[in-house]
VOBA-1610 file (N, C-alpha, C; in pm, whole numbers, padded with zeros to 5 digits, always signed):
BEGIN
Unk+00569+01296+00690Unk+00606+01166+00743Unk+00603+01059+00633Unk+00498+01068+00599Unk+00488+00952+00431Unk+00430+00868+00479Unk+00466+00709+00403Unk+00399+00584+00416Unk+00502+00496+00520Unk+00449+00431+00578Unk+00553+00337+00708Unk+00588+00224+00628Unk+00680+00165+00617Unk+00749+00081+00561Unk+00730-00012+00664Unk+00692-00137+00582Unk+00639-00294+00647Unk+00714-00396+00615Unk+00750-00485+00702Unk+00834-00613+00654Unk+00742-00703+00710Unk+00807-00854+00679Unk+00670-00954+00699Unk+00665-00974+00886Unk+00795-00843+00978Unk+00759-00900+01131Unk+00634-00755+01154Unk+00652-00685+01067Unk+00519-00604+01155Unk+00428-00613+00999Unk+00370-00633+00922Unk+00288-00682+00850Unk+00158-00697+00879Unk+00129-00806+00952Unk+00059-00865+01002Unk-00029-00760+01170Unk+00057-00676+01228Unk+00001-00545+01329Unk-00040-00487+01259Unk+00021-00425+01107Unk+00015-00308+01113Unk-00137-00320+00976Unk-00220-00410+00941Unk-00321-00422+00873Unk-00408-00560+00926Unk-00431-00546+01072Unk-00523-00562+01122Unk-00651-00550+01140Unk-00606-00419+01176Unk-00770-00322+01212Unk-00761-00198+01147Unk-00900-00162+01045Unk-00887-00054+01005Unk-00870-00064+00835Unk-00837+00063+00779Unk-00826+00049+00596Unk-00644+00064+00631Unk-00605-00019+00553Unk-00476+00001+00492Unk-00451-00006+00384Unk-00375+00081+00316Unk-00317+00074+00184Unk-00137+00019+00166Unk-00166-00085+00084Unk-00005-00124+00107Unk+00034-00093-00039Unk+00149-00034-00074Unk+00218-00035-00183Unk+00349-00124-00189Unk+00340-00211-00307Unk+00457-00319-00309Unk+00529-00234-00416Unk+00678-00175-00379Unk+00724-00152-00509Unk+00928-00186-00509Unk+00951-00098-00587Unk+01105-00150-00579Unk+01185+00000-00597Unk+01280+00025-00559Unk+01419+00102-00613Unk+01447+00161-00746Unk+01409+00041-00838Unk+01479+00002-00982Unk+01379+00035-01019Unk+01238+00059-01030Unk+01146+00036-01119Unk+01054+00165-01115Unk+01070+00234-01272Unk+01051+00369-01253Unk+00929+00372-01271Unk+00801+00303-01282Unk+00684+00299-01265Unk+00610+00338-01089Unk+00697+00243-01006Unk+00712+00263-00858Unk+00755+00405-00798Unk+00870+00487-00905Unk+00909+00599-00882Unk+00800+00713-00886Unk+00692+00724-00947Unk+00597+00803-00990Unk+00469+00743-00927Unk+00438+00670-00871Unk+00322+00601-00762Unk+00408+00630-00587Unk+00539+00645-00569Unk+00558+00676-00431Unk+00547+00797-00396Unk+00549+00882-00442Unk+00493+01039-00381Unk+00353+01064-00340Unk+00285+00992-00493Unk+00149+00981-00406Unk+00089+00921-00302Unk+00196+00802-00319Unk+00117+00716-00197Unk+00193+00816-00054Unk+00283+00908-00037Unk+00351+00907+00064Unk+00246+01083+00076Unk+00189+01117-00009Unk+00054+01224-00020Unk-00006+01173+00076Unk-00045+01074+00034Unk-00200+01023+00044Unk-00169+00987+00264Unk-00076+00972+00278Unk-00029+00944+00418Unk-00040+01054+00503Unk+00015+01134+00449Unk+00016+01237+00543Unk-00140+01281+00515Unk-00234+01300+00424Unk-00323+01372+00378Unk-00440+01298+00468Unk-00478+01148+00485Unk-00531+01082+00508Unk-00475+01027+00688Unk-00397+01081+00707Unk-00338+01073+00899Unk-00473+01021+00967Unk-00411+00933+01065Unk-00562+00921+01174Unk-00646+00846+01125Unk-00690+00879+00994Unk-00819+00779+00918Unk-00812+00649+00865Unk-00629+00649+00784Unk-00628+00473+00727Unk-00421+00487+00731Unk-00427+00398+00718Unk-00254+00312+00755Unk-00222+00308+00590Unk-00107+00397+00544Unk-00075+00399+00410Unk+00087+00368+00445Unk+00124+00213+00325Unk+00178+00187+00388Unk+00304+00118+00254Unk+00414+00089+00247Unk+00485+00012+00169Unk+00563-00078+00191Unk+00569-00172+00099Unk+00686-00318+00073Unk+00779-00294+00005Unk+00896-00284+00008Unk+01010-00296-00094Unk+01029-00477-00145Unk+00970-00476-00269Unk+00965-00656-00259Unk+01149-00674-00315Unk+01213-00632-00316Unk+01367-00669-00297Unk+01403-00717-00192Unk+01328-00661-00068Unk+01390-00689+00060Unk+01303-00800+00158Unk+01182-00730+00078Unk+01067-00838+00142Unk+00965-00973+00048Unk+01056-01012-00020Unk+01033-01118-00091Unk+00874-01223-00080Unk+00921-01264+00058Unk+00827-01361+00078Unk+00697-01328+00091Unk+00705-01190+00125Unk+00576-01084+00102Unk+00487-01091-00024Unk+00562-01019-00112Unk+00512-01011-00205Unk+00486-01182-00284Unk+00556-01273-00276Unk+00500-01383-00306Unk+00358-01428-00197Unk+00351-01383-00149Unk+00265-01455-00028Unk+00131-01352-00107Unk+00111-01254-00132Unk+00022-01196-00205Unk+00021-01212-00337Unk+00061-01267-00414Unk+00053-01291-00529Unk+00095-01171-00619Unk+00245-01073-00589Unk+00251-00966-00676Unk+00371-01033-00787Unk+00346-00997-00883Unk+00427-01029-00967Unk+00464-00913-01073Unk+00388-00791-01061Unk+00422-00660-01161Unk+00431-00572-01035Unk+00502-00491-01053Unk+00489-00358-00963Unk+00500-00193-01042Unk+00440-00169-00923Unk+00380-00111-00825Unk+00253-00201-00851Unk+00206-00256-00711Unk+00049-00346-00694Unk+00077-00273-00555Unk-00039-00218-00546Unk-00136-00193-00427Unk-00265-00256-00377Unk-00199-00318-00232Unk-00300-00372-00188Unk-00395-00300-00101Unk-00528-00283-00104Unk-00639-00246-00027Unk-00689-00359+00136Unk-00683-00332+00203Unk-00676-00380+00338Unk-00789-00296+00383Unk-00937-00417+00432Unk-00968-00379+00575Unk-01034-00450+00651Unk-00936-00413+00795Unk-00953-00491+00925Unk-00891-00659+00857Unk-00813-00652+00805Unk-00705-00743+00787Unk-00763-00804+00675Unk-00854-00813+00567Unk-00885-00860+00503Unk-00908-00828+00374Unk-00816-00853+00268Unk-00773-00791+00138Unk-00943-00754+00035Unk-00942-00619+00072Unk-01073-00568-00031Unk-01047-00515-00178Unk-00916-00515-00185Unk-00907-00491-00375Unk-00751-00473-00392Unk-00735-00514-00525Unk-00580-00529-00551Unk-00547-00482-00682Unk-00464-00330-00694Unk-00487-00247-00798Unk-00331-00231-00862Unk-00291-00277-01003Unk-00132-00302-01055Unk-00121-00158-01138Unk-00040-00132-01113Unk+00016-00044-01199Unk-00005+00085-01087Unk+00043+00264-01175Unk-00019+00373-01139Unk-00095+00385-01117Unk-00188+00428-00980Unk-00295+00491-00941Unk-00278+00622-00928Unk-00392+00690-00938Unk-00402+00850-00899Unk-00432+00846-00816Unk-00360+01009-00739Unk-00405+01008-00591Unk-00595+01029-00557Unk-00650+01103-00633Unk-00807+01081-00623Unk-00874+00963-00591Unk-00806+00892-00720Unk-00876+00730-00734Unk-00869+00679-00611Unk-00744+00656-00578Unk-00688+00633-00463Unk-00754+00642-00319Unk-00777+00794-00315Unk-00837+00857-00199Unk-00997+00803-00189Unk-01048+00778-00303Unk-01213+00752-00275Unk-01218+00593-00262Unk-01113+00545-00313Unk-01157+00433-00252Unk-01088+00342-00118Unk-01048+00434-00019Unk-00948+00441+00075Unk-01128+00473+00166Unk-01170+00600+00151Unk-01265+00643+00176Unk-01444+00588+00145Unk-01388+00480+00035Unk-01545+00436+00031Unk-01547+00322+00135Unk-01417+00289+00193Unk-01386+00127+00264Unk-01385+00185+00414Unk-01387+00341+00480Unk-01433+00381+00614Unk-01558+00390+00639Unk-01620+00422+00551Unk-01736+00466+00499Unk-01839+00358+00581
//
């Protein structure tokens, strides 16, 4: 299934309650190309437990200004609606996973 794709009308449901991981990335940008498999891993791998999730900031602009992304791939850490860490560039899926997992915890 992968990561659910968010615009700014479900945004706001869909990192409410709970850990979410949001990935802001783009089309064009081959840094983003090599961080979306994992993040779309980490979705299916992590089902049920946390909301893994992405922005295309081409389409969703006001988004990513509204968080302050300005390099991509930035992943935002979400929980229960309230931004717990904000990580630029490639992550590994490990890294990733433990700290997805230290924020259910």
């Amino acid at each position: 299934m992968g990561a659910v794709s968010l615009t700014k009308q479900n945004f706001e449901s869909n990192i409410k309650s709970g850990v979410t991981l949001v990935d802001f990335w783009a089309p064009w940008c081959p840094p983003c190309q090599v961080q979306l498999p994992i993040v779309n891993e980490l979705a299916d791998d992590l089902a049920g437990q946390a909301t893994i999730a992405k922005v295309n900031v081409d389409e969703e602009l006001e988004l990513a200004s509204q968080f302050g992304v300005r390099s991509i791939p930035t992943l935002l850490l979400f929980k229960d609606g309230k931004l717990a860490e904000t990580m630029v560039g490639v992550n590994q899926k490990q890294a990733l996973r433990e700290k997805i997992l230290g924020l259910l915890n």
